[in-house]
C-alpha positions in Angstrom: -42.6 -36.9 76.0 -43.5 -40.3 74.9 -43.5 -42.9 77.3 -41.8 -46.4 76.3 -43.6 -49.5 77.1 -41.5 -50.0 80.2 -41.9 -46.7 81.4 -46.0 -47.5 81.0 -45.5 -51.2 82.8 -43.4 -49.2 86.0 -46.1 -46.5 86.4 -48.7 -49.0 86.1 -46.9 -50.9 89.1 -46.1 -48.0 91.0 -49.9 -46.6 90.8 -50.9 -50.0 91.9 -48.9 -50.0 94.8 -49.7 -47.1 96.4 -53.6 -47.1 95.7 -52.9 -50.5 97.3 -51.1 -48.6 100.5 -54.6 -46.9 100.4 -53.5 -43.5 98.8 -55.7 -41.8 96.9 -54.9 -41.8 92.9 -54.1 -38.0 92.8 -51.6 -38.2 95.9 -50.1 -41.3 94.3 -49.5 -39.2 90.7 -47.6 -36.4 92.7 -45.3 -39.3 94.2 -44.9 -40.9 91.1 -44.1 -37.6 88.8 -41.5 -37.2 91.9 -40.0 -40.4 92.1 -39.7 -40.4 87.8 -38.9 -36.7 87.5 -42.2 -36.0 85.2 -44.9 -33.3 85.6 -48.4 -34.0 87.2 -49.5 -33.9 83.8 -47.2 -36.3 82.0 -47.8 -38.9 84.4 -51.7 -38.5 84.6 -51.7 -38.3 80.3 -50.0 -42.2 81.0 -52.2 -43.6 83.8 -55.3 -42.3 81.2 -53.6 -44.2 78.4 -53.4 -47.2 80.5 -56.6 -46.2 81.4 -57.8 -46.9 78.0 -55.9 -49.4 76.9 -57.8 -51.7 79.5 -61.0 -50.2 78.6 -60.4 -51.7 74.8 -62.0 -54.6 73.8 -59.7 -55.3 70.7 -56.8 -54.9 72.6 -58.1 -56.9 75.5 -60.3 -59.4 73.9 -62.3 -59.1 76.9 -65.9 -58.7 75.5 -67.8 -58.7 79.3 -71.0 -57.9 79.1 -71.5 -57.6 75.4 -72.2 -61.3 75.0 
């Protein structure tokens, strides 16, 4: 399955939220891949893609520590 960029920005939110409601990340993947109808592993494969993406300096132009 390939996610869309709004399917990306909604489980971004919706992992947000509930690590905010003081779930832990795992419990808040099973609610997610319930509430959009995915698998555990679909929705973990896009949390570790956002993951990434905010890990990468050309995407982020965020060069922290490196200067």
């Amino acid at each position: 399955m390939t996610a869309t960029k709004h399917l990306k920005i909604q489980i971004e939110m919706d992992l947000e939220e509930h690590l905010d409601n003081g779930l832990t990340e795992q419990q808040a993947v099973g609610i997610i891949a319930r509430d959009w109808e995915m698998s555990h592993e679909e929705v973990r494969n896009i949390i570790n893609a956002i993951k990434s993406e905010l890990n990468d300096i050309d995407r982020t132009n965020d060069l922290g520590d490196i200067i």
